[in-house]
C-alpha positions as CSV (number, residue, x, y, z in Angstrom):
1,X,0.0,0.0,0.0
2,X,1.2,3.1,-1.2
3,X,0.4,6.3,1.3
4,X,0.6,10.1,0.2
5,X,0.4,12.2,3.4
6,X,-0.7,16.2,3.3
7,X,2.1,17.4,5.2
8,X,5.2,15.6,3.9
9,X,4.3,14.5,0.5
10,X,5.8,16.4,-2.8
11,X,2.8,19.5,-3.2
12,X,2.9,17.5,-7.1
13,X,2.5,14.4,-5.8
14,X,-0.2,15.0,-3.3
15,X,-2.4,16.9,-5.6
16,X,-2.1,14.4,-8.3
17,X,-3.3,11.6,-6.0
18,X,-5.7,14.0,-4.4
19,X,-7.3,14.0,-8.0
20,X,-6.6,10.6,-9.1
21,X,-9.4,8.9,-11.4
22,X,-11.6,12.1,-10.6
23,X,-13.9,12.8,-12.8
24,X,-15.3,16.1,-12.6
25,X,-13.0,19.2,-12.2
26,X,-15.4,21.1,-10.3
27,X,-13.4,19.8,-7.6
28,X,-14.2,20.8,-3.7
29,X,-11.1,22.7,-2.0
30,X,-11.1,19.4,0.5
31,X,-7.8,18.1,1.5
32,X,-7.5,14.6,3.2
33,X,-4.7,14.4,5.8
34,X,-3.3,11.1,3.5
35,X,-4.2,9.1,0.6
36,X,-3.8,5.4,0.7
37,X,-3.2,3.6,-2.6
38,X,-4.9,-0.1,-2.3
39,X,-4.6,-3.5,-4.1
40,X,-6.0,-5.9,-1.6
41,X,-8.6,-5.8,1.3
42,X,-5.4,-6.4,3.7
43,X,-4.3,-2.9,2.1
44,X,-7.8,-1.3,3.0
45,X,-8.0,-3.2,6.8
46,X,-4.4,-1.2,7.2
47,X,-6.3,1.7,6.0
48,X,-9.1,2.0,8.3
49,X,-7.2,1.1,11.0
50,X,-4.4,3.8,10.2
51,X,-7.6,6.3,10.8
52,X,-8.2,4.9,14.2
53,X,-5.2,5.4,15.2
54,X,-4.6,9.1,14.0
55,X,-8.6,9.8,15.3
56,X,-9.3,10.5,11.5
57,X,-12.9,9.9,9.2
58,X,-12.4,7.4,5.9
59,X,-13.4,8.3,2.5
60,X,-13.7,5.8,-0.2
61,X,-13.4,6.2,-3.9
62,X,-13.6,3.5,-6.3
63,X,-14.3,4.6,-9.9
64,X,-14.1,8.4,-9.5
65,X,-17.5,9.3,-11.4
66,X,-18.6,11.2,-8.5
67,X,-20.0,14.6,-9.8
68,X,-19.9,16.1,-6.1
69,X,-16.7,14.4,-5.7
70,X,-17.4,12.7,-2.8
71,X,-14.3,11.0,-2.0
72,X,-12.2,14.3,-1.2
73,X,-13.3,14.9,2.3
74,X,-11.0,17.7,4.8
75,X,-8.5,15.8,7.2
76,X,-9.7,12.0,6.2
77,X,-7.8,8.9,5.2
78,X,-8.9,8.8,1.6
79,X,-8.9,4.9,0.1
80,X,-8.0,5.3,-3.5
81,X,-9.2,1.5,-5.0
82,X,-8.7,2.8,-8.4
83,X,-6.0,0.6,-9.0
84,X,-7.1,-2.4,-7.8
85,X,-9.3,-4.6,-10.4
86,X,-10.1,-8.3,-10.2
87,X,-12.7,-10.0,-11.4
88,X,-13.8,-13.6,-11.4
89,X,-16.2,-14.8,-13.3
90,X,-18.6,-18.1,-13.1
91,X,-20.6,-18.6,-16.2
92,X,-22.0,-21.5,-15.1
93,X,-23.6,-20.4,-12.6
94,X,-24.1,-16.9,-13.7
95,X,-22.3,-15.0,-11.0
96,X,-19.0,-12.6,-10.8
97,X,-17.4,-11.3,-7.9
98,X,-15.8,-8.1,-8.8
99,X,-13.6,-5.2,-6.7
100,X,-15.6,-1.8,-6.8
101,X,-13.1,-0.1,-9.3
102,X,-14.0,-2.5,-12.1
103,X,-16.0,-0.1,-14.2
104,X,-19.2,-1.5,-15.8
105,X,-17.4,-1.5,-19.5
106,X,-14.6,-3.4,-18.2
107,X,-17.1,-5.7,-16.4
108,X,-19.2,-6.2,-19.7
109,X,-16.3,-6.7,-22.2
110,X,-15.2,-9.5,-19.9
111,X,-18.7,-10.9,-19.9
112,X,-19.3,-10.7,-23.6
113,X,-16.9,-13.7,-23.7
114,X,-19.3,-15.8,-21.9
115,X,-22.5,-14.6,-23.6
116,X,-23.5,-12.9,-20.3
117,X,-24.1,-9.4,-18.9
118,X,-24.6,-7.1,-16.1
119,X,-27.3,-4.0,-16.2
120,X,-24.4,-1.9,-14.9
121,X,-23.7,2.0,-15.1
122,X,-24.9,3.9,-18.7
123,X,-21.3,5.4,-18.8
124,X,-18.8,2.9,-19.0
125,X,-16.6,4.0,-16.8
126,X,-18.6,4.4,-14.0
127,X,-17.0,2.0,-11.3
128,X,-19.3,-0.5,-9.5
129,X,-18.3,0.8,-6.1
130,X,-20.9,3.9,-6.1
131,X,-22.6,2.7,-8.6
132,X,-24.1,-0.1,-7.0
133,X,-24.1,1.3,-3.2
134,X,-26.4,4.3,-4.7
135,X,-28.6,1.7,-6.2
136,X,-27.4,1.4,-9.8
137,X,-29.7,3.1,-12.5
138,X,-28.1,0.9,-15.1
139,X,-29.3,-0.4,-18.3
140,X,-33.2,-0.9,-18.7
141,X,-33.7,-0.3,-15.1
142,X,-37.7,0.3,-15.4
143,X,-37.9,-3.0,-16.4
144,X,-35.2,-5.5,-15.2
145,X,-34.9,-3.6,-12.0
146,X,-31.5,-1.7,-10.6
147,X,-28.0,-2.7,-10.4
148,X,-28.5,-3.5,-7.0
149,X,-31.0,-5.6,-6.9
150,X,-28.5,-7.8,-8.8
151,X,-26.3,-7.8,-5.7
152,X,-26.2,-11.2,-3.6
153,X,-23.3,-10.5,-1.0
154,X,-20.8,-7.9,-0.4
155,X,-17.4,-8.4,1.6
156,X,-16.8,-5.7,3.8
157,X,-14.1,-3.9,5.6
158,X,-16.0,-2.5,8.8
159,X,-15.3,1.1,10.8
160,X,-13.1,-0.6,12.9
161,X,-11.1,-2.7,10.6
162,X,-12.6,-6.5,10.5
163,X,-13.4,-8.2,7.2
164,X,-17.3,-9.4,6.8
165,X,-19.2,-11.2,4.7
166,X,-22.7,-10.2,3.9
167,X,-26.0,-11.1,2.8
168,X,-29.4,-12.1,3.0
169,X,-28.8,-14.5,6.3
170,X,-25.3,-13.4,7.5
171,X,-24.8,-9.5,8.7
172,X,-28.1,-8.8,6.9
173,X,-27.9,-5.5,7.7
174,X,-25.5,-4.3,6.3
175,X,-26.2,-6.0,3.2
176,X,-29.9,-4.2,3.4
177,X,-27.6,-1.3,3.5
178,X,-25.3,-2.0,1.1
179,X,-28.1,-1.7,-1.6
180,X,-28.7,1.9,-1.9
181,X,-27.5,3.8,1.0
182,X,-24.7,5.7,-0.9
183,X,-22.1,7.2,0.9
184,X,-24.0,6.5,4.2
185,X,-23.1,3.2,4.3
186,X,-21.1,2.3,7.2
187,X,-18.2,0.6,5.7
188,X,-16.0,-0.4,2.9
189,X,-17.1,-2.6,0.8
190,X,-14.4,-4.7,-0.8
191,X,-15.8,-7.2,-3.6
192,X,-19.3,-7.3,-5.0
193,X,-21.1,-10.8,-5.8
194,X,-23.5,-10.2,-8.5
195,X,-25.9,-12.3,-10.7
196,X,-25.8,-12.0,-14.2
197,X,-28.2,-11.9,-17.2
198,X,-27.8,-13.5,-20.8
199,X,-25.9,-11.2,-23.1
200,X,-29.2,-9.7,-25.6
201,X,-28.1,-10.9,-29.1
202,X,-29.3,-7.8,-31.0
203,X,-29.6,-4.6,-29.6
204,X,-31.5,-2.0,-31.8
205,X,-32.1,1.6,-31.4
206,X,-34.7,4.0,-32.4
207,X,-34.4,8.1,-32.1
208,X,-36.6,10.8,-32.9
209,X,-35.3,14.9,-32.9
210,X,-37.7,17.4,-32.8
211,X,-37.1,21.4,-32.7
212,X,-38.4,23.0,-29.8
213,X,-41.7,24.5,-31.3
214,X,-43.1,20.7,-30.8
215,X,-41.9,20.2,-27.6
216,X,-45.0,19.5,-25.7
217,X,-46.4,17.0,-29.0
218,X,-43.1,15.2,-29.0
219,X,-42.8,14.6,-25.3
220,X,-46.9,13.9,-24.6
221,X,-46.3,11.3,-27.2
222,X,-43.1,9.9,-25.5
223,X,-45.4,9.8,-21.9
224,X,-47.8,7.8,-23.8
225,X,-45.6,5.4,-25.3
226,X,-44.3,3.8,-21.9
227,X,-47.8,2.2,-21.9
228,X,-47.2,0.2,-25.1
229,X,-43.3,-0.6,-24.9
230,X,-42.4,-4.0,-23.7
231,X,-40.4,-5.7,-20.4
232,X,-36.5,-5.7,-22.9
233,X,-37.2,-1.7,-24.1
234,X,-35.9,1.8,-22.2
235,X,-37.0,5.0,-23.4
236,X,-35.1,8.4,-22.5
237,X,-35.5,11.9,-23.6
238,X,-33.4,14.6,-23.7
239,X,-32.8,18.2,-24.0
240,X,-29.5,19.1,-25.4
241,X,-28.0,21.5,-27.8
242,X,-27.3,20.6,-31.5
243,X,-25.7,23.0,-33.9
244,X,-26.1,25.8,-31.2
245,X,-30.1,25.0,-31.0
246,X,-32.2,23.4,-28.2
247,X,-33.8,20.2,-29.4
248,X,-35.6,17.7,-27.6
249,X,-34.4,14.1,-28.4
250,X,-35.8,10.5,-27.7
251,X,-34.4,7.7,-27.7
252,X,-35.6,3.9,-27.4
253,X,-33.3,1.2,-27.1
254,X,-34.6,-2.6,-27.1
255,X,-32.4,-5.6,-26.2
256,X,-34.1,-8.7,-27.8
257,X,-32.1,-11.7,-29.2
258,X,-33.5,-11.3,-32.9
259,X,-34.0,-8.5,-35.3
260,X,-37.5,-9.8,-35.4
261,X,-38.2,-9.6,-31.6
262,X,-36.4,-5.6,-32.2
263,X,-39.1,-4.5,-34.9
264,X,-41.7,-6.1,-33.2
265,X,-40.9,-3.9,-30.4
266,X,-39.4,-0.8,-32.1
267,X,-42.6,-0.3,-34.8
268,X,-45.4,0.6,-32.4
269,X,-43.9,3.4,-31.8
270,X,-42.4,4.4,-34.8
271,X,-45.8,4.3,-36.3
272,X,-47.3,6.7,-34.0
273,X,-44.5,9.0,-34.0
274,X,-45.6,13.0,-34.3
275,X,-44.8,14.3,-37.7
276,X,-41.4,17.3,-38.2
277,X,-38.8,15.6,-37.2
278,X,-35.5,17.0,-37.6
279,X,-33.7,13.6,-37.6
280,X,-35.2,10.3,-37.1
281,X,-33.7,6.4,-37.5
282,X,-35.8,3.4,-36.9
283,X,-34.5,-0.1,-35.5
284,X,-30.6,0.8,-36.1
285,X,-28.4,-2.1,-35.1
286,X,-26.5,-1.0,-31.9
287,X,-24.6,-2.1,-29.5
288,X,-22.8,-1.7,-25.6
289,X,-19.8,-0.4,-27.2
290,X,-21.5,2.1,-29.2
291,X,-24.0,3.1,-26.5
292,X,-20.9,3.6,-24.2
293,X,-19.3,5.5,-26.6
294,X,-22.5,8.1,-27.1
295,X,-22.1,8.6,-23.7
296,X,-18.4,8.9,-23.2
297,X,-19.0,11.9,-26.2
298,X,-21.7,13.3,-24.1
299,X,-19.8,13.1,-20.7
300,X,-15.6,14.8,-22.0
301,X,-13.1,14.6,-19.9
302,X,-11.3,17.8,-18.3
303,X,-14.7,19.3,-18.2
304,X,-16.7,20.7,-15.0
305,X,-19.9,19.3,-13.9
306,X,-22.9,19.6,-11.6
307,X,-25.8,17.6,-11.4
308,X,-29.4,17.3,-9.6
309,X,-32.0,15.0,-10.1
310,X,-35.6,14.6,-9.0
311,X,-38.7,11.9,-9.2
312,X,-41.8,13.4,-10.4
313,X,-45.2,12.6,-8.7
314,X,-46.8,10.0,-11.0
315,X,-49.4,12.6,-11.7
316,X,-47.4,15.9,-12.1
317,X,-47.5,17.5,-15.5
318,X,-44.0,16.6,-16.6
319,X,-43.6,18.4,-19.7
320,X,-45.1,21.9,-18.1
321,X,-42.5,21.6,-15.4
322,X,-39.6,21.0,-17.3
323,X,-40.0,22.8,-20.1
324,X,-38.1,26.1,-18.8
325,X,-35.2,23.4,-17.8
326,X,-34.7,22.5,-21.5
327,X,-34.6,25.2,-23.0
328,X,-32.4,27.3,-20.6
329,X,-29.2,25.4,-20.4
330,X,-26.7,27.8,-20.1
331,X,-24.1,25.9,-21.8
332,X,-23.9,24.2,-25.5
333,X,-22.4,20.6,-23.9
334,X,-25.0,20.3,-20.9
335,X,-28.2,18.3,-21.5
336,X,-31.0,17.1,-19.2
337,X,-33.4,14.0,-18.9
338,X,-36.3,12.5,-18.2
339,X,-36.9,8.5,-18.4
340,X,-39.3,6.5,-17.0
341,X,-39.0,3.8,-14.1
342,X,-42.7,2.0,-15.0
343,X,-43.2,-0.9,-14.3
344,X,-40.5,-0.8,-11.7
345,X,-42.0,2.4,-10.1
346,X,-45.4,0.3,-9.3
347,X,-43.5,-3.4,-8.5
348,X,-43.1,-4.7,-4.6
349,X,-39.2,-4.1,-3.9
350,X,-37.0,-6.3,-1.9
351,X,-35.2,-5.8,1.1
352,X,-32.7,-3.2,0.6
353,X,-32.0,0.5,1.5
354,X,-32.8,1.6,-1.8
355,X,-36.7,3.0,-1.7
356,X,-37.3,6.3,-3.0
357,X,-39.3,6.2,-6.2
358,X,-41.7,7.6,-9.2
359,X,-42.9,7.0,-12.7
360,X,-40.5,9.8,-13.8
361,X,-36.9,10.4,-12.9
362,X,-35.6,13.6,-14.4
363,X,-31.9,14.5,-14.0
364,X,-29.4,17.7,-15.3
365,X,-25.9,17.3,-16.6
366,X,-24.6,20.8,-16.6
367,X,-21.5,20.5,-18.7
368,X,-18.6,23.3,-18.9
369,X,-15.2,24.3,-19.4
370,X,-14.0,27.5,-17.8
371,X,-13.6,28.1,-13.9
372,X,-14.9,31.4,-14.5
373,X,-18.5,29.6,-15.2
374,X,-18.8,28.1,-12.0
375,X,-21.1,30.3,-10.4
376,X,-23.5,30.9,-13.4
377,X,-23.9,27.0,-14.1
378,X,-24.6,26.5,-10.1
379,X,-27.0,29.7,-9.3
380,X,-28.7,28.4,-12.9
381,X,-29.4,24.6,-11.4
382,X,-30.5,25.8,-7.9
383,X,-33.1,28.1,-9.5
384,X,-34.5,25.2,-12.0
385,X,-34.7,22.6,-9.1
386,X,-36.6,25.4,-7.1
387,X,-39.0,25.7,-9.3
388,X,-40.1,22.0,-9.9
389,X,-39.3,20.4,-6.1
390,X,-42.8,20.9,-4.9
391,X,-43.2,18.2,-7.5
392,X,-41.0,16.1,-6.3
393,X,-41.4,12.8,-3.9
394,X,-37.4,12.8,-3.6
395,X,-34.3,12.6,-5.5
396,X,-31.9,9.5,-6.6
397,X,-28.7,10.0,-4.2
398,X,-26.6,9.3,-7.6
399,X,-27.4,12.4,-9.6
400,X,-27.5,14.7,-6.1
401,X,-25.0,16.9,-4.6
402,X,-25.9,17.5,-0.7
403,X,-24.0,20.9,-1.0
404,X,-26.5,22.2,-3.5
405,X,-29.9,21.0,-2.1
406,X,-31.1,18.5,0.4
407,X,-33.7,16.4,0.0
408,X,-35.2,13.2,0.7
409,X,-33.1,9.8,-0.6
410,X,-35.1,7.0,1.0
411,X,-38.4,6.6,2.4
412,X,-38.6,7.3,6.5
413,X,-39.1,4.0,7.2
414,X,-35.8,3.3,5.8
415,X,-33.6,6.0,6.8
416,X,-34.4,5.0,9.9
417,X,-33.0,2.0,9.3
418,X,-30.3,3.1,7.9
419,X,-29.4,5.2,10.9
420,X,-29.9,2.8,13.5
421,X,-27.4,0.5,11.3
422,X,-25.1,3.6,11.3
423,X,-25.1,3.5,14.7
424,X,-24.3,-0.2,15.6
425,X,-22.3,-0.6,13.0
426,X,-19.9,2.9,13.1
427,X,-20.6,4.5,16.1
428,X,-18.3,7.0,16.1
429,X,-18.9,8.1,12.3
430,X,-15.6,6.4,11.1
431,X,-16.6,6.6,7.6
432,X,-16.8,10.0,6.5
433,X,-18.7,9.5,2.8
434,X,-21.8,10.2,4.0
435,X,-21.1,13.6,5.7
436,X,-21.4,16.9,3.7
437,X,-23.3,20.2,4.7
438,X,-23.8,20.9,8.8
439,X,-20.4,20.1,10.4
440,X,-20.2,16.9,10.4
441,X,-23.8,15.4,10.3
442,X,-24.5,12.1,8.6
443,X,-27.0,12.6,5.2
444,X,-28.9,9.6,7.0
445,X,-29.8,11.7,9.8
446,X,-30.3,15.1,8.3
């Protein structure tokens, strides 16, 4: 284990590993007091324990994709897995075990070999780590139901240093936990054990442009359309700049195992698409790569970014509420969406922390360059998630930023929960991920 400390460290050296794997250069002036580089759980035991003994919090950070940047906390021991990838893989029995820094590309190339898959992360290289502790809105989710419902035991490094295994019958609760509480999960979770799904044999995509004087045609007809699209078939739409004017774009993407079972899925919709298009292409053979690579184009590197999300009652009027939101982006490379979660929003879910829910999630990507922008691009998102909270139920703790706005991230039954298993599990707040805003208060118990 490798271990850049503050206060001795090269001022180069530091800052590089302070930012290491970091996605989003809207980074927070935090500064942990070290930062421990891991390739084994024995590396991350020494870890926690080394903040025991120096009455420090830990931070975690496994793939980086954080757009808060949750990982850089003041005066913590920061855990840097980014390094550390193993997988194993039993196609048999259609499992994998995989560190959190695996990133869902990584984890699907290697699946591909075995005609298998996992509904990870829409951006390949979004590691599994936060992914899956914030629930996992990966591929399809309305339908086959999120990333962390595909979870089936977690190994874990605890506050005070001691490897567990968990799940459904052994340390239950923290495996409950471990399935959406986000950064307020007490521990350190070292390998994921997750089922897997058959590799769809023909992915096929459908999009339709429109120019913003149909806005409210296009989109009514994309709210109507989730009634009539089947259990293998997502549908997103998006505001976004193209050639310098606001469009509104949506998308459907079905993953069948024949062209056939594609049409059959993709025409419904294609027929009863609103006339004026701007661009339109029906039932175009597609695939992970290529979807990862959309979104790689619409997530650049070295850029800045801030983000909010919220769900939408079932019975708000989604396209009156947002419409402001897509046509106001104040810069060319941000984009928002909306998608929907039905069936998935109505379903019975399992036991785990993850709870919070609608028919409609909506999310903004602000997107930009220069420092000098900051301000602007954060005053602008406040104002727009102002507006349309009253409409909300509560937010996905993936897309949010505590610093920004607070709101609610599970239902009170379960952050209850979720507190109580705070407090056997860290009692002294050990594990500093969850902590932003007020001192140092835990987002469980805000």
């Amino acid at each position: 284990m490798q271990i850049i400390w503050r206060d001795t460290a090269d001022a180069r050296v530091y800052e590089a590993a302070r930012l290491d794997h970091v996605f989003n250069k809207h980074c927070p002036n935090r500064f942990p007091l070290a930062i421990a580089k891991v390739t084994s759980e024995g590396d991350i035991i020494a870890a926690v324990r080394l903040a025991i003994q120096h009455g420090c919090h830990v931070s975690v950070r496994a793939g980086g994709h954080s757009f808060p940047v949750w990982s850089v906390q003041d005066d913590s021991i920061l855990i840097d897995m980014g390094d550390w990838k193993q997988l194993r893989v039993n196609p048999e029995k259609r499992v994998a075990i995989s560190t959190p820094s695996i990133t869902s590309k990584e984890l699907n190339d290697q699946l591909a070999t075995h005609d298998l898959m996992f509904p990870g992360g829409h951006c390949g290289d979004v590691g599994l780590g936060g992914f899956l502790l914030q629930g996992g809105m990966g591929w399809n989710c309305g339908n086959w139901g999120w990333g962390c419902e595909f979870v089936e035991a977690v190994d874990v490094v605890t506050a005070q240093g001691q490897l567990v295994h968990c799940n459904a019958q052994q340390n239950e609760d923290l495996f409950w936990a471990s399935r959406g509480a986000g950064p307020a999960f007490p521990g350190v979770i070292t390998q994921f054990h997750v089922r897997l799904i058959p590799l769809p044999r023909e992915i096929r995509s459908s999009v339709y442009i429109y120019p913003q004087r149909l806005y409210y045609e296009a989109f009514k007809w994309a709210l109507s359309s989730v009634h009539t699209l089947d259990g293998d078939t997502e549908i997103t739409a998006k505001a976004k700049y193209d050639d310098g004017a606001p469009v509104f774009a949506i998308y459907f993407t079905a993953m069948k195992n024949t062209t056939e079972d594609a049409i059959r899925a993709l025409q419904p919709v294609h027929d009863s698409r609103p006339a004026g298009t701007l661009h339109e292409s029906f039932c175009l053979k597609d695939s992970l790569n290529n979807l990862y690579e959309i979104m790689s184009t619409l997530h650049p590197k070295k850029h800045r970014y801030c983000s909010d999300n919220v769900y939408l009652r079932n019975d708000a009027d989604v396209p009156g509420l947002l419409e402001k939101a897509c046509f106001t982006l104040p810069h060319q490379d941000s984009y928002l969406f909306w998608t929907s979660m039905r069936p998935w929003s109505r379903k019975e879910l399992p036991e785990m922390a993850l709870s919070m829910r609608s028919d409609h999630y909506f999310a903004v990507y602000l997107i930009w360059e220069s420092e000098e922008d900051d301000q602007q691009c954060v005053e602008w998102l406040q104002q727009i998630m102002k507006q349309i909270e009253g409409e909300s139920v509560g937010s996905y703790i993936g897309d949010s930023d505590f610093e920004l706005r607070f709101t609610e991230y599970w239902t009170a039954d379960n952050r209850r929960r979720l507190v109580r298993i705070r407090d056997e599990w860290d009692p002294d707040g050990r594990i500093n991920g969850g902590y932003f805003g007020e001192g140092k208060r835990s987002v469980a118990t805000k």
